[in-house]
N, C-alpha and C positions, 0 to 999 in steps of 0.2 A: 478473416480474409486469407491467414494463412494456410487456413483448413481448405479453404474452396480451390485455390491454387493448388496445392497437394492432393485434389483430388482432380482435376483438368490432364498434371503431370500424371498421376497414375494412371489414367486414362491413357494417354499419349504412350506410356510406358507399356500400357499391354499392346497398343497398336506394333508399335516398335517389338515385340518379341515375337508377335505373329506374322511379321513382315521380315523381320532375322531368319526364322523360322523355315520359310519361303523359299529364301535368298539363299543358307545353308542347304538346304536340299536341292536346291536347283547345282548350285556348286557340286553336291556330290552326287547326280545324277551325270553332269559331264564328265565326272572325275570315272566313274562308272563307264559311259561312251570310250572314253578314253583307253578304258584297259579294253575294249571287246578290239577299239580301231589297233590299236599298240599287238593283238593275240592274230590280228587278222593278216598285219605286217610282216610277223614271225614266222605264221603260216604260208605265208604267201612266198615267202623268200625260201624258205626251207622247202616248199614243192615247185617254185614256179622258177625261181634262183634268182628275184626280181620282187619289185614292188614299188606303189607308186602312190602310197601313201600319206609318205611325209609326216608321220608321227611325232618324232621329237618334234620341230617346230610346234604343232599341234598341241600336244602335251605342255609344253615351257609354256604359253598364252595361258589352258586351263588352271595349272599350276598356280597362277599369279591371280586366276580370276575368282577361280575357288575360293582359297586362300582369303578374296579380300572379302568375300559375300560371308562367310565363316566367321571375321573376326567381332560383328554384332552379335551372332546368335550367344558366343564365345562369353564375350562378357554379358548380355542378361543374363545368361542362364549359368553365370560364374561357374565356369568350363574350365577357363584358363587357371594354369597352373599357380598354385602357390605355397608359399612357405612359411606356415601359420601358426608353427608350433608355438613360437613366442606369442604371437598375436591372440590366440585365443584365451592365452591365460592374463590378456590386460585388462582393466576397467573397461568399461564401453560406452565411455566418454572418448578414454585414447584411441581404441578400435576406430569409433567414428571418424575421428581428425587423420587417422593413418585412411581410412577409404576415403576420406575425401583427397590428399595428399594423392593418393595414387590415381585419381580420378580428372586431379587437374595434371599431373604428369603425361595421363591419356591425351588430355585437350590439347597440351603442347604438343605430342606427339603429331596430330592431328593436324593441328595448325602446317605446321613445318610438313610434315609425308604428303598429307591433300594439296597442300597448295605447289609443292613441286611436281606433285603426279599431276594435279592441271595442267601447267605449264610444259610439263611432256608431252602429252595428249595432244593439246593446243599447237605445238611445236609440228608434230608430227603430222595433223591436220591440215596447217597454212602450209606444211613444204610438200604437201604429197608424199610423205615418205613411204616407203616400199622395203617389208623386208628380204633381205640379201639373200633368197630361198627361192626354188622351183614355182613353189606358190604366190611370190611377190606380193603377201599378204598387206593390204592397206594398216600402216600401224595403228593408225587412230583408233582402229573399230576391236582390236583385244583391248589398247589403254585405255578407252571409253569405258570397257567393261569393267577391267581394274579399277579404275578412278569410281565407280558407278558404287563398289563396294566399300571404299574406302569413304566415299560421304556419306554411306548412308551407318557405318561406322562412327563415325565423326556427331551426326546426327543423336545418337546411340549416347555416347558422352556425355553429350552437352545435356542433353534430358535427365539422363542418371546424377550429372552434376549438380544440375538446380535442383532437382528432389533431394539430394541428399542435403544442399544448402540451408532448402526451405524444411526440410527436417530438423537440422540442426538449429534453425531458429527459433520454429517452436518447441524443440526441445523433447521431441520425438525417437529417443534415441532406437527402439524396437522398428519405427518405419526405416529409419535409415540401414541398419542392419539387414531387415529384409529386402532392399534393396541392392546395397551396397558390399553389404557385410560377408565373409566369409564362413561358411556353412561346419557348423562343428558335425563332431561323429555323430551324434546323436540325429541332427536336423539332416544330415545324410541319407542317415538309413532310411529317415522315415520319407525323404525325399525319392527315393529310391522304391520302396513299399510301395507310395503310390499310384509312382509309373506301372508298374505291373500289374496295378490292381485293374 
């Protein structure tokens, strides 16, 4: 039973990394618009002595939007930073209980960040709010995109959580690892080989 689930979740889990995937690149191709609009501003002020851009405003929204579409691809593809020296020289019984540990720290995060960034959104939405800028940007429609990264983040989580659960139940400690686990030098390199190949 617990093998068929473990394999439904894997399933689920590569949708979820080709959809991070997506979501990251979309993220850095605005972040990319961004710098040609922010080079166009610079230019235009330096020959024209004027512009009518509105950049910053602009940028702060991406910044946020980016940022939240990035923080899925982040963690499948254990991106994010960490501090492993101790961690790699433990058992990998402890390994596993310390990713699950930081995995439900995630879900808390989650719970508390998503569900206030709704009620922002939401907020912003029922008042018409409007931000205090040339542009009178409707707010709902950057937070929507914010909040849009942060579920599907959240989403990200909860998937990696119960896999590594239903790992740990069966006692799977190699699938949780590959999952969960933090990538020694070795599984690095050859992570890295890969890519190039």
């Amino acid at each position: 039973m617990l093998q068929q689930v473990n394999r439904v979740l894997d399933r689920l889990l590569v949708g979820v990394d080709r959809g991070s995937l997506w979501l990251a690149r979309a993220g850095g191709v605005m972040i990319l618009l961004t710098v040609v609009l922010v080079t166009l501003e610079v230019l235009s002020r330096q020959f024209l002595g004027r512009s009518g851009l509105h950049s910053t405003e602009l940028t702060g929204y991406v910044m946020a939007i980016s940022s939240s579409w990035a923080f899925a691809y982040t963690l499948v593809r254990k991106a994010h930073i960490r501090i492993d020296a101790l961690y790699l020289n433990l058992p990998g019984a402890t390994r596993v209980v310390l990713d699950l540990l930081a995995l439900l720290a995630q879900a808390l995060f989650c719970v508390l960040v998503v569900g206030a960034a709704l009620e922002v959104a939401e907020a912003a939405y029922s008042a018409d709010a409007h931000a205090n800028t040339p542009l009178a940007t409707p707010l709902w429609i950057p937070q929507s995109l914010w909040v849009l990264g942060l579920l599907w983040f959240s989403i990200a989580v909860v998937l990696m959580t119960v896999r590594v659960l239903t790992g740990l139940l069966s006692w799977r400690l190699d699938e949780v690892q590959a999952v969960a686990g933090s990538l020694t030098l070795d599984e690095q390199i050859r992570e890295e080989s890969k890519d190039t190949d």
